[in-house]
KOLFITI-403459 format. One record per residue (C-alpha): residue in three letters; x, y, z; residue number from 0. Coordinates in Angstrom, 3 decimals, m for minus. Each point is the difference from the previous one (the first is absolute). Example, Ala and Ser with C-alpha at 12.3 -4.5 7.8 and 13.67 -1.06 7.14 Angstrom:
BEGIN
code,px,py,pz,pos
ALA,12.300,m4.500,7.800,0
SER,1.370,3.440,m0.660,1
***
This chain:
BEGIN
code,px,py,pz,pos
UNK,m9.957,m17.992,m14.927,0
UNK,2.435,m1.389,m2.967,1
UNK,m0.535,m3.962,m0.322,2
UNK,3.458,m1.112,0.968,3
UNK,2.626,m1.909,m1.906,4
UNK,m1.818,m0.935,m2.873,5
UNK,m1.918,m2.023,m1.855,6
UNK,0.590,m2.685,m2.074,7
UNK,m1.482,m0.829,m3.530,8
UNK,m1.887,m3.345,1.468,9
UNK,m1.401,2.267,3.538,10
UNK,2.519,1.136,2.580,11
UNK,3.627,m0.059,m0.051,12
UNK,1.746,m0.954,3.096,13
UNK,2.443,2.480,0.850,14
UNK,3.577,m0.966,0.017,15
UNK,2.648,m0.262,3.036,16
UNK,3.341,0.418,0.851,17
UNK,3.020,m1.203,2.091,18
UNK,2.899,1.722,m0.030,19
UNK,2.876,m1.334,2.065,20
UNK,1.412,3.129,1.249,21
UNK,m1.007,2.905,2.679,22
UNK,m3.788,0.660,m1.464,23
UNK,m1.652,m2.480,m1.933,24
UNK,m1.836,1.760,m3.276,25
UNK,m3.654,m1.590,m0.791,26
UNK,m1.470,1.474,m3.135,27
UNK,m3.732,m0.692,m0.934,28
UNK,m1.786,0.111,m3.477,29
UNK,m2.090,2.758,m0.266,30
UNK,m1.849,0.567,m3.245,31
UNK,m0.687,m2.391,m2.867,32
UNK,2.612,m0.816,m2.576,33
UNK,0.684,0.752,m3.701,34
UNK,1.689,m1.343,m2.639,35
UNK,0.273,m1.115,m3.867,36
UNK,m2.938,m1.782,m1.161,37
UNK,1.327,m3.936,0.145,38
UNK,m1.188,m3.381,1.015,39
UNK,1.241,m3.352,0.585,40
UNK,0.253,m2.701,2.131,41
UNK,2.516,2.042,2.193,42
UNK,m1.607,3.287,0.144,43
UNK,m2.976,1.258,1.773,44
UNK,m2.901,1.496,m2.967,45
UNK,0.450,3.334,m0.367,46
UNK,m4.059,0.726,m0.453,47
UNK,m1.842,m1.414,2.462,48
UNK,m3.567,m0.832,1.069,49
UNK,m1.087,2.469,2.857,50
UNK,m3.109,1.402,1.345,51
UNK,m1.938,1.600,m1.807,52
UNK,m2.482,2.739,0.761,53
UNK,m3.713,m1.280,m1.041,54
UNK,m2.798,2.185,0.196,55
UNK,m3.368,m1.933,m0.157,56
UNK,0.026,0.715,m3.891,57
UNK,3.305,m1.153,m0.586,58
UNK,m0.399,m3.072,1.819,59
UNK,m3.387,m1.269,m1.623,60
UNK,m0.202,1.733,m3.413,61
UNK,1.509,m3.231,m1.489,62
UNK,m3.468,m1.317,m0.041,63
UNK,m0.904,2.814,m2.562,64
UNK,2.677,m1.515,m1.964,65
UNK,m0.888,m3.262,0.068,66
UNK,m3.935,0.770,m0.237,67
UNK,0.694,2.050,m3.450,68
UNK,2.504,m2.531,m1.144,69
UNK,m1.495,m3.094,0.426,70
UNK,m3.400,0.437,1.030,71
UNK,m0.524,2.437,m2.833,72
UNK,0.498,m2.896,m2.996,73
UNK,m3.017,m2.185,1.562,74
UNK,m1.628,3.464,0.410,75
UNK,0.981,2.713,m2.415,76
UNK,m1.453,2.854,1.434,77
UNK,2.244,0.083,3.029,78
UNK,2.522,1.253,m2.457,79
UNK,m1.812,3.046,m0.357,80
UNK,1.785,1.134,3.544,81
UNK,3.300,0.440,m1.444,82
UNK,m0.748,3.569,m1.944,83
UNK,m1.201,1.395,3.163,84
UNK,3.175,m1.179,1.390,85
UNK,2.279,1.754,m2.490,86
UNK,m2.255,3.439,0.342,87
UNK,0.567,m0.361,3.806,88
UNK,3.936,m0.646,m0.573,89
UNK,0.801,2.337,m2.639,90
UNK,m1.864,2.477,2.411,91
UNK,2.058,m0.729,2.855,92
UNK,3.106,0.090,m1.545,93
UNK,m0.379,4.093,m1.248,94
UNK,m0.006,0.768,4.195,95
UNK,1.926,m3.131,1.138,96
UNK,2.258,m1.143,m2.672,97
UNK,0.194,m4.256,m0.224,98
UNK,m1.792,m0.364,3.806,99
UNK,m2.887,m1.900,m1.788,100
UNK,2.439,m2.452,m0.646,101
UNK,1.458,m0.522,3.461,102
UNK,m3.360,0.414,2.335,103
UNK,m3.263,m0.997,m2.434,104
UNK,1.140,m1.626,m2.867,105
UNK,m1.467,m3.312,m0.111,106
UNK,2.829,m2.081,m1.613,107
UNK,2.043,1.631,2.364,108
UNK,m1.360,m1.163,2.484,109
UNK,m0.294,m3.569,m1.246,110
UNK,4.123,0.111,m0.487,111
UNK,1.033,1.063,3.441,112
UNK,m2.994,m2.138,1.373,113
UNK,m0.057,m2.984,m1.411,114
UNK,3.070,m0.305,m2.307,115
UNK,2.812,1.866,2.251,116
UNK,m0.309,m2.492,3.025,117
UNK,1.201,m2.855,m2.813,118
UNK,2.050,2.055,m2.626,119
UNK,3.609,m0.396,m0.303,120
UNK,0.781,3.855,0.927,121
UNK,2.883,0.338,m2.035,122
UNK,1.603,3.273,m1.909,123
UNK,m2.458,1.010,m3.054,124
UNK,1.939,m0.063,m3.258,125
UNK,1.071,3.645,m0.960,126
UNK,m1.991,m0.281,m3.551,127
UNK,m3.200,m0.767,1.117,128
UNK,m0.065,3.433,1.463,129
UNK,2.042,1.426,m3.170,130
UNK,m2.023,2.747,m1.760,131
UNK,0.132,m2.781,m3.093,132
UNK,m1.966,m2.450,1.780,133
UNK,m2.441,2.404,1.532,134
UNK,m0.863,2.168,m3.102,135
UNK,0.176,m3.737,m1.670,136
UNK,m2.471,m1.526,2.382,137
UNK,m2.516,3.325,m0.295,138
UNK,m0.311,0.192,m3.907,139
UNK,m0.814,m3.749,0.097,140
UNK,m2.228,0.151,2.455,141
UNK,m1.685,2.706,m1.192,142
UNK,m0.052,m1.306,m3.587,143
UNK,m1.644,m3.482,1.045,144
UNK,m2.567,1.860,2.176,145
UNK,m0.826,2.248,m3.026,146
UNK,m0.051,m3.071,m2.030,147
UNK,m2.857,m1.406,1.906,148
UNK,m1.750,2.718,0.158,149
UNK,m0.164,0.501,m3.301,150
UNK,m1.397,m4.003,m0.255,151
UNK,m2.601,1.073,3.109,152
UNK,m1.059,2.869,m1.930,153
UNK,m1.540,m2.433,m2.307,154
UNK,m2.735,m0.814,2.424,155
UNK,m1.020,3.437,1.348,156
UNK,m3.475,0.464,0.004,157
UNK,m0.456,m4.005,0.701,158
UNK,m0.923,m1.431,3.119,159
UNK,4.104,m1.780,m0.370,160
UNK,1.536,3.586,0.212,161
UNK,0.509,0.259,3.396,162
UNK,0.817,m3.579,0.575,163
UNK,2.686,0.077,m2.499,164
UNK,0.936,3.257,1.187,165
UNK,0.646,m1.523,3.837,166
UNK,1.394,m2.860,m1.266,167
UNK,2.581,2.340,m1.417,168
UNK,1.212,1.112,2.930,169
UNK,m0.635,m2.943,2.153,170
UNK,2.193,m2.278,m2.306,171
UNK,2.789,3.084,0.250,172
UNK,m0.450,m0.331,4.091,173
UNK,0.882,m3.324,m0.507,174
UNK,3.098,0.169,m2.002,175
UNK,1.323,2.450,2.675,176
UNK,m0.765,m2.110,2.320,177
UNK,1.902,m3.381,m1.069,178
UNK,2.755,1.463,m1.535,179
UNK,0.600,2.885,2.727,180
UNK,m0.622,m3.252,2.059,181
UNK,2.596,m2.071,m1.560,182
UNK,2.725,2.408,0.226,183
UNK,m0.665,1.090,3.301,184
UNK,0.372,m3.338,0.909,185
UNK,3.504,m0.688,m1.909,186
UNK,1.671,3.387,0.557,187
UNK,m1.967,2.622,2.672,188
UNK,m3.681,0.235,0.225,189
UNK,0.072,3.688,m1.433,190
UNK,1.948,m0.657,m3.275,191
UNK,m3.378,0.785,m1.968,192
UNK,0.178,3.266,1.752,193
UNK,3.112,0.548,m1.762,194
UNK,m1.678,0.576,m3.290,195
UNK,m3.635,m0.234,0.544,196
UNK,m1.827,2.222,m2.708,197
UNK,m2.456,1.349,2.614,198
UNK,3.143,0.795,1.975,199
UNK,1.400,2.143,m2.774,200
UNK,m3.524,1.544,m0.656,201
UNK,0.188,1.099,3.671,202
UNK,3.583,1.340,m0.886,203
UNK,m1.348,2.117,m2.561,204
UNK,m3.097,1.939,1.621,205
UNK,2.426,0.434,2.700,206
UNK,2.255,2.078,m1.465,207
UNK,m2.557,1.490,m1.480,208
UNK,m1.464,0.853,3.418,209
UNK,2.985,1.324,1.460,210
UNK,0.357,2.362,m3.409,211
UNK,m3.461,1.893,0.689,212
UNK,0.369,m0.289,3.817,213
UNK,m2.226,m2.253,0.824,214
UNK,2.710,m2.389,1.982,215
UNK,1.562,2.991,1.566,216
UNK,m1.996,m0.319,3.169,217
UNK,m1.164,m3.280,0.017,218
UNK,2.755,m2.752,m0.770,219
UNK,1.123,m1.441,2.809,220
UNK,3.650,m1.381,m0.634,221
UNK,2.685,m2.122,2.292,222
UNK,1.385,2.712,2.308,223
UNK,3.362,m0.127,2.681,224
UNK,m0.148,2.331,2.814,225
UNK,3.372,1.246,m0.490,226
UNK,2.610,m1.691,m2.432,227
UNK,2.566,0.276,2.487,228
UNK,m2.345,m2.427,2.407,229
UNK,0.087,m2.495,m3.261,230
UNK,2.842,m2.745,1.356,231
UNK,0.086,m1.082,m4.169,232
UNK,m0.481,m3.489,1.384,233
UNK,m2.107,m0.784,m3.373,234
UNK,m2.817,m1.828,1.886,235
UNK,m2.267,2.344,m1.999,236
UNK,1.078,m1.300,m3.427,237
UNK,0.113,m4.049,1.640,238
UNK,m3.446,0.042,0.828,239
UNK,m1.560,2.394,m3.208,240
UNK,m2.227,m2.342,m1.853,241
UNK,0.705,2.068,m3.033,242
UNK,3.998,m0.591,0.999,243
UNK,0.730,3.994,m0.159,244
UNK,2.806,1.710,2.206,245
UNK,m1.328,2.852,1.984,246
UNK,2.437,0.565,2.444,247
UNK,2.258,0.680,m3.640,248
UNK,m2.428,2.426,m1.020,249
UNK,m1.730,2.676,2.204,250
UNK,m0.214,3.514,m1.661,251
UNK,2.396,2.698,1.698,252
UNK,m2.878,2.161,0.407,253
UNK,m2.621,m1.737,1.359,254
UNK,1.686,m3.405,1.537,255
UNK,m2.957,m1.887,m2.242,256
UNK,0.439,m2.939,m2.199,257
UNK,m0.981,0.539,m3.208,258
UNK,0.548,m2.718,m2.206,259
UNK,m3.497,0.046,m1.937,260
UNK,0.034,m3.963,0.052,261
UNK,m0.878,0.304,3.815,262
UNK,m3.187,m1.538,0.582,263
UNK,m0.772,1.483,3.203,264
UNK,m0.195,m2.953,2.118,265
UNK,1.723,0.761,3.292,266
UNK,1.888,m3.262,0.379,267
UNK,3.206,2.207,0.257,268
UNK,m1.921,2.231,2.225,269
UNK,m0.488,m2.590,2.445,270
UNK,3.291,m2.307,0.023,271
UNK,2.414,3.157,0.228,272
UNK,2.084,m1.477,2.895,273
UNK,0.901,4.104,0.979,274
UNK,m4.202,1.100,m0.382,275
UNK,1.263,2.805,m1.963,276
UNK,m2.512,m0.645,m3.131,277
UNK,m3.610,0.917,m0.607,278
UNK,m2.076,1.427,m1.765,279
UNK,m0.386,3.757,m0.918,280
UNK,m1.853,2.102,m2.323,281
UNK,2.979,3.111,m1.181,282
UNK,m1.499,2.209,2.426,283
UNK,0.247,m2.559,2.621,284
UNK,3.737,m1.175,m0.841,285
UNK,1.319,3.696,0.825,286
UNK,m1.823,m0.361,3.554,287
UNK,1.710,m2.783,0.752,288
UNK,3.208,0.703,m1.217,289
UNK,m0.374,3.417,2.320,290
UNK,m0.599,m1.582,3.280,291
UNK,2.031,m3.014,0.196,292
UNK,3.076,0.152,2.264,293
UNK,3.196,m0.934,m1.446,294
UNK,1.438,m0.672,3.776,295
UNK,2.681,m2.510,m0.016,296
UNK,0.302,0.550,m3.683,297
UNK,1.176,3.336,m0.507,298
UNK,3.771,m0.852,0.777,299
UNK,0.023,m3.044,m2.879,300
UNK,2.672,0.207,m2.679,301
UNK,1.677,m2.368,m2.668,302
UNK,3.055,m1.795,1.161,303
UNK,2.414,m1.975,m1.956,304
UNK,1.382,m2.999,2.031,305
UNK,2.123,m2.688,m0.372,306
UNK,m0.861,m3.797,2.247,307
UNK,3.025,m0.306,1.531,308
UNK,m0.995,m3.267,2.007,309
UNK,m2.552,m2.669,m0.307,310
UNK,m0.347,m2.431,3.253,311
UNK,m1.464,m2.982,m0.457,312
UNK,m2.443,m0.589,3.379,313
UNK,m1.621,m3.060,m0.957,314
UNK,m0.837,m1.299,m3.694,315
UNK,m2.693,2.874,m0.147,316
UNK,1.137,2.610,1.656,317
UNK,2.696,2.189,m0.583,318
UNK,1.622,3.230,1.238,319
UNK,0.233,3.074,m2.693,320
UNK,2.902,2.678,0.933,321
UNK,m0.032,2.936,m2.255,322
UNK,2.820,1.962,m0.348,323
UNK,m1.050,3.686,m1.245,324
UNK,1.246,1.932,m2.646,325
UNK,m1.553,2.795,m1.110,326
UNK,m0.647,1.653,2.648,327
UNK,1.697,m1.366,2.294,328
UNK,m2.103,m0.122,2.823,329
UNK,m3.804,m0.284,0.641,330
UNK,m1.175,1.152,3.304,331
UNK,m3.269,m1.615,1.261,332
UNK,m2.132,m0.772,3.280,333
UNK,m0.472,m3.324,0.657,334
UNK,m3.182,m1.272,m1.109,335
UNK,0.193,1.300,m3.467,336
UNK,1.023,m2.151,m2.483,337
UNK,1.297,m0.006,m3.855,338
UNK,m0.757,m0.873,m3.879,339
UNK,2.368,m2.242,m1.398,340
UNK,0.272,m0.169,m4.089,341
UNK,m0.622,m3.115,m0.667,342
UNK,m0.265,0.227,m3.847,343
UNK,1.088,2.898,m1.674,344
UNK,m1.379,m0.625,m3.321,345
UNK,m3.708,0.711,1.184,346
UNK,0.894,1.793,3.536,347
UNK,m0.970,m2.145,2.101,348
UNK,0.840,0.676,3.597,349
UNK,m0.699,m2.594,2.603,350
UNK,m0.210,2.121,3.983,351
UNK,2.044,m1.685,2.935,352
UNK,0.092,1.604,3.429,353
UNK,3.541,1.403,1.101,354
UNK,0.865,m2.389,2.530,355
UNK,3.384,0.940,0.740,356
UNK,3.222,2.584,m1.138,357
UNK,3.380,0.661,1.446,358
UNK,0.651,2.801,2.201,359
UNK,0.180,2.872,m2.576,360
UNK,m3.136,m1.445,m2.401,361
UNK,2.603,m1.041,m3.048,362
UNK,m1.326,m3.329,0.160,363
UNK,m3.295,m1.477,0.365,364
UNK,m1.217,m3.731,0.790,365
UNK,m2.830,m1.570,m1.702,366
UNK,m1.105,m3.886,0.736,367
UNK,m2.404,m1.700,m2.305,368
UNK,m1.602,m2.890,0.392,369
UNK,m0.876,m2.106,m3.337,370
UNK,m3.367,m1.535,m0.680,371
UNK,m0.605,m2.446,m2.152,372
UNK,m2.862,1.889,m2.219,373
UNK,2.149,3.491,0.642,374
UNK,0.542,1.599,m3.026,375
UNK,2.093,2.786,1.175,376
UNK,1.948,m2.237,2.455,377
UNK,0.628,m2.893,m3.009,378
UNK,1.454,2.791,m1.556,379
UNK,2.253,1.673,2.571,380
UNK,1.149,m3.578,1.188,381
UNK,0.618,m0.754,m3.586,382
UNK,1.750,2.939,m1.289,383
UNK,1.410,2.345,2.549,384
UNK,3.735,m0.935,0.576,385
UNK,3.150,1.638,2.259,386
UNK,1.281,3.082,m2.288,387
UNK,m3.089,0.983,m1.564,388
UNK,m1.103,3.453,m0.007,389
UNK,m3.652,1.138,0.034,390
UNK,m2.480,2.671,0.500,391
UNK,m1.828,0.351,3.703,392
UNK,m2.262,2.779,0.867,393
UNK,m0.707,0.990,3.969,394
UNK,m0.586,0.690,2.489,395
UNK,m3.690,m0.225,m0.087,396
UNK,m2.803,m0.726,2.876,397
UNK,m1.635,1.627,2.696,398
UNK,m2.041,m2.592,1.965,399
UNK,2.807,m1.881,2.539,400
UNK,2.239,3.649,m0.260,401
UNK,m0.004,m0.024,4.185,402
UNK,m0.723,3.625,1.348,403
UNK,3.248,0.160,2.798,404
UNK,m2.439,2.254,1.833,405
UNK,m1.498,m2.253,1.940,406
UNK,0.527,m1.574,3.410,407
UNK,m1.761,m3.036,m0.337,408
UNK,0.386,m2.172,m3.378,409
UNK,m1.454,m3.303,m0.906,410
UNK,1.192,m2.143,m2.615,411
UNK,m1.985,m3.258,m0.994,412
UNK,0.895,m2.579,m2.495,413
UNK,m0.404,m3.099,m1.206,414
UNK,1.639,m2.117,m2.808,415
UNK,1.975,2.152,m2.188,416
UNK,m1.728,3.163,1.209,417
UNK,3.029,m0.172,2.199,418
UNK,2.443,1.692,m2.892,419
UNK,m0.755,4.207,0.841,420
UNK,0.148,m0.814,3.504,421
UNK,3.391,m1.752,m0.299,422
UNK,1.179,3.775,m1.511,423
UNK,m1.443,1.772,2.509,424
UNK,1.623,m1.675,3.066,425
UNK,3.318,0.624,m2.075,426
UNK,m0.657,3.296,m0.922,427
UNK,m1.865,0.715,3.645,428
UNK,2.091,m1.956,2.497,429
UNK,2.605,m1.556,m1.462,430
UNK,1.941,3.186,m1.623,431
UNK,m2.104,2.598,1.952,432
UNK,m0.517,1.968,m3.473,433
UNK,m3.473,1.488,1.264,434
UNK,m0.499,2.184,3.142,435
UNK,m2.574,m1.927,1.786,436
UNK,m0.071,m0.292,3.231,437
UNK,m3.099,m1.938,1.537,438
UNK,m0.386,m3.588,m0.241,439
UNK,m1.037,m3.000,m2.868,440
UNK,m1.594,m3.014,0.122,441
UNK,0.770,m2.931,m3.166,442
UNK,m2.694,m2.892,0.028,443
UNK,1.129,m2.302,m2.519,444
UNK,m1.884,m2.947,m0.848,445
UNK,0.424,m3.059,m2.387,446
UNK,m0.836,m3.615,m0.588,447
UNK,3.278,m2.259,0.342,448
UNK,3.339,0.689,1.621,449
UNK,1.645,0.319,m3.203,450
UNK,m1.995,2.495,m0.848,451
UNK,1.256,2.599,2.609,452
UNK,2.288,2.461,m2.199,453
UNK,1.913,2.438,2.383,454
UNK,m0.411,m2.241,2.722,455
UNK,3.227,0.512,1.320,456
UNK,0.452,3.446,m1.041,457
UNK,m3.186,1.062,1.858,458
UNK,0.712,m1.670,2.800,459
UNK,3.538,1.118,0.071,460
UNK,m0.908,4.052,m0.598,461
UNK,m2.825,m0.307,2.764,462
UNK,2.098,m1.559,2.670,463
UNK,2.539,2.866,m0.429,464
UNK,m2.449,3.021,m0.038,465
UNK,m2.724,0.787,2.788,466
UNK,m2.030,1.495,m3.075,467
UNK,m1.104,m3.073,m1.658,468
UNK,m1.619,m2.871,1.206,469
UNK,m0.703,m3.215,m2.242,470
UNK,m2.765,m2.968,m0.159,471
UNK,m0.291,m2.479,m2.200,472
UNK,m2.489,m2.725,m0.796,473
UNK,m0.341,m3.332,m2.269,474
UNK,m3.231,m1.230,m1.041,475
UNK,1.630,m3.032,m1.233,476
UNK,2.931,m0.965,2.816,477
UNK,1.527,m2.932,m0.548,478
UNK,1.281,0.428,3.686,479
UNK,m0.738,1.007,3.603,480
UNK,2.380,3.101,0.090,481
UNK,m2.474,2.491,m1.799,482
UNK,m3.540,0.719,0.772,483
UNK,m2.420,m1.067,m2.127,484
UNK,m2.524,2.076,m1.558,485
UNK,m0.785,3.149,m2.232,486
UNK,1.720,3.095,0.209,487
UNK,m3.031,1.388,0.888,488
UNK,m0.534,m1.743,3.172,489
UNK,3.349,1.754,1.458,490
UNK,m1.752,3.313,m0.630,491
UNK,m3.225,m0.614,1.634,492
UNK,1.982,m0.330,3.564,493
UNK,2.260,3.414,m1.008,494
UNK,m1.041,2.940,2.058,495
UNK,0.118,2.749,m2.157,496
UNK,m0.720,3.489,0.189,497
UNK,m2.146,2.576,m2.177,498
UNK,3.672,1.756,m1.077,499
UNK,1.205,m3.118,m1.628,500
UNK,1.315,0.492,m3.264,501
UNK,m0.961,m3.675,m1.994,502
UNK,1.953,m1.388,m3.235,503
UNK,m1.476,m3.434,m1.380,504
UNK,1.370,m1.919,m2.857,505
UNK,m1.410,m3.700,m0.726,506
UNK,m3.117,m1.730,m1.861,507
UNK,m3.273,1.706,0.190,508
UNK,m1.620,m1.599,1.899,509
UNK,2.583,0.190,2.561,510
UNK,0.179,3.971,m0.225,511
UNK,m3.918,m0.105,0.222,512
UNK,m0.142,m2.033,2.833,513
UNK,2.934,2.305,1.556,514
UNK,m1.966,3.118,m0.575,515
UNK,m3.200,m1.137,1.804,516
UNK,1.532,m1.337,3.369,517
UNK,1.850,4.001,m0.256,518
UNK,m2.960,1.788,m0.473,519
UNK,m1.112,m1.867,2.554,520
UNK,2.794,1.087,2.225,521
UNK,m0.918,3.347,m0.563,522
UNK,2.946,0.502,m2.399,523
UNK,m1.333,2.713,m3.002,524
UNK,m0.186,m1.091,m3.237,525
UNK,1.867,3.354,m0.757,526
UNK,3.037,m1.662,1.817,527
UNK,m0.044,m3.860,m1.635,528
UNK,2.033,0.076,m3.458,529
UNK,m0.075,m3.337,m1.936,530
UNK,1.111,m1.363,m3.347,531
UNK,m1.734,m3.881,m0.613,532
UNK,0.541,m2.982,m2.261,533
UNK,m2.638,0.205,m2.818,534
***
């Protein structure tokens, strides 16, 4: 299961729609997260944005550490005596594991994402602070003041003040960390500190000196895509980094791994990848995966040049796409698959629409796109894409909603704008008879107001003209007596189906979940229900 449409940098991303006043009406959906150059203002959706994170019990509550050492530790000195045996442990960890410390255990780390991220300002870390300047800068003082109070500590050794003094050292140190990693978490993104933090670079250093005796070769467990070609460069990844790195830019050739030695191994790309292509693998691992995924639905994708020939204005957020291709000149696809549209050139970033429509011989494809207010990738397509220009698309791609023609018995449920593959299949299916099948469909289509029915008319229009296709629809919301009222859902319960039927579901999860129990329980297999959901 691929999460359908996309997601959007503030949670989901309502897929878009289409009306197209002429024989099929193309509906296009957002599939994957958008991309694009690093800006903000009052017009523009953030680029990096606050998202889940993952938070294992250590992550979440080693802030207390922080704050025990930091301030605890000048009323009692002593505490301060923690922090060496939290350098050993991190300088350890970083010869197998490279700078996890800092993204699962580290204490201030934990207090930034915990307690400063939910407040900070999240914007784009100024390049310098992670210059090599700054960082070797920010090490030889930090390393020079440290020495410098030892050398005033050393004073006392032997006196009952030594170790006082001595935790006091590193307790005031804690303390530093903590209000000025603090303060500019809070003003630019709670892991600027990260940026340069001497510990950080320390961790940098026994790393690469773990990887050159061979000690990480086994061990370090690094950002890795199942197959680059599954990678939709959507650039949700590189949103959502708290260290604001790129690794969809960036996987090695050989492996399919990310690695950038700033990642702190912290899974929050691992776990908002829109596609669930990304996790993490040990080297060993990584070539496992990368030999038994399936590239079905993908292995046909190439690079297309196109050029938007027309842009229909639907209502005043929604408009119709038509690319004219270029080079080459024709891209055959199943319905169901969809495409990556370059959105921004300048750091490849490809935003994935389903195909929703094409002429007769596939030189032209329809894409509709609804805009959302907090949509990055749609405040940039509504913004910039005009009549005449030419661009870079990449398709087809997708398995999930390809329909098997096999079949006798097919089953199609949707509701909102899950309706967009099925309106290309009843083209592609019944309207133009492309595919030999020769049994019988069923389209449940549900939605909350009238207004909301896309395809109405075209559904209705292709099903009262073939014996193959029959159509319901339902409005949760009706503002009127002529629909029925109620989910999409309760139409299926009263369907009689049989164990053969072939099932296709595209809508919100908790729709498609709901969908799959009451078929199970209708003896359909779970072998035979295919479904793609909102996430």
């Amino acid at each position: 299961m691929r999460a359908a449409f996309g997601v959007d940098e503030n949670n989901t991303e309502e897929p878009s729609l289409c009306v197209r006043p002429s024989v099929f009406v193309p509906l296009c959906s957002s599939l994957c997260v958008e991309r694009s150059v690093i800006v903000q203002s009052s017009q523009q959706a953030s680029f990096y944005i606050k998202s889940r994170r993952s938070f294992t019990p250590v992550r979440k509550y080693a802030w207390v550490l922080t704050v025990l050492i930091g301030v605890g530790g000048q009323f009692v000195p002593l505490l301060g005596l923690l922090v060496p045996f939290i350098m050993v442990a991190l300088m350890a960890t970083s010869l197998f594991k490279g700078k996890y410390w800092c993204g699962n255990f580290c204490p201030h780390g934990s207090f930034f994402d915990n307690l400063v991220g939910p407040f900070s300002r999240h914007t784009i870390i100024p390049a310098f602070l992670r210059s090599r300047p700054v960082i070797a800068a920010v090490l030889i003082f930090f390393m020079f003041n440290l020495g410098r109070r030892f050398v005033d500590v050393y004073a006392t050794l032997g006196t009952g003040e030594f170790l006082e003094r001595l935790g006091l050292v590193f307790a005031t140190t804690y303390l530093m960390v903590l209000l000025f990693g603090g303060l500019l978490g809070l003003v630019i993104n709670e892991r600027t500190w990260c940026q340069f933090c001497p510990m950080g670079t320390i961790q940098a250093i026994f790393y690469k000196l773990g990887k050159a005796v061979g000690l990480a070769k086994n061990t370090d467990e690094k950002v890795t895509v199942s197959h680059p070609d599954l990678c939709h460069s959507c650039g949700k990844c590189a949103r959502v980094c708290p260290m604001q790195l790129a690794p969809y830019r960036q996987f090695s050739e050989n492996r399919q791994q990310f690695d950038d030695e700033n990642c702190i191994r912290c899974n929050t790309c691992v776990h908002n990848c829109p596609a669930g292509i990304l996790q993490m693998a040990r080297p060993r691992e990584a070539e496992e995966i990368n030999r038994q995924v399936s590239l079905e639905g993908f292995d046909r994708a190439g690079y297309y040049r196109a050029r938007i020939k027309a842009i229909t204005s639907l209502k005043d957020d929604v408009r119709t796409f038509s690319f004219k291709l270029i080079e080459p000149a024709r891209m055959p696809y199943d319905p169901g698959q969809f495409v990556l549209v370059e959105v921004e050139p300048e750091i490849e970033m490809y935003r994935a629409y389903t195909i929703s429509g094409s002429n007769e011989d596939n030189t032209e494809i329809q894409l509709t796109i609804k805009k959302l207010p907090d949509g990055y990738g749609t405040n940039l397509i509504f913004n910039n894409f005009k009549e005449g220009d030419t661009l870079n698309l990449k398709g087809p791609l997708g398995n999930e909603l390809r329909v098997n023609p096999s079949g006798s018995e097919l089953l199609f449920i949707a509701n909102g704008i899950g309706i967009t593959p099925f309106a290309a299949t009843v083209q592609s299916f019944f309207d133009r008879r492309e595919y030999p099948f020769q049994g019988t469909a069923t389209l449940l289509y549900g939605a909350r107001y009238e207004e909301d029915l896309v395809y109405d008319d075209y559904f209705e229009n292709v099903a009262g003209q073939s014996n193959d296709l029959s159509y319901h629809k339902i409005l949760s919301r009706p503002r009127t007596d002529r629909y029925k009222k109620g989910y999409v859902t309760d139409i299926l319960k009263d369907l009689q189906l049989s164990p053969e039927t072939r099932v296709y579901i595209c809508g919100t999860a908790r729709m498609a979940g709901e969908a799959t129990r009451i078929l199970r329980a209708s003896g359909v297999p779970e072998e035979s229900i295919y479904y793609e959901s909102f996430v």
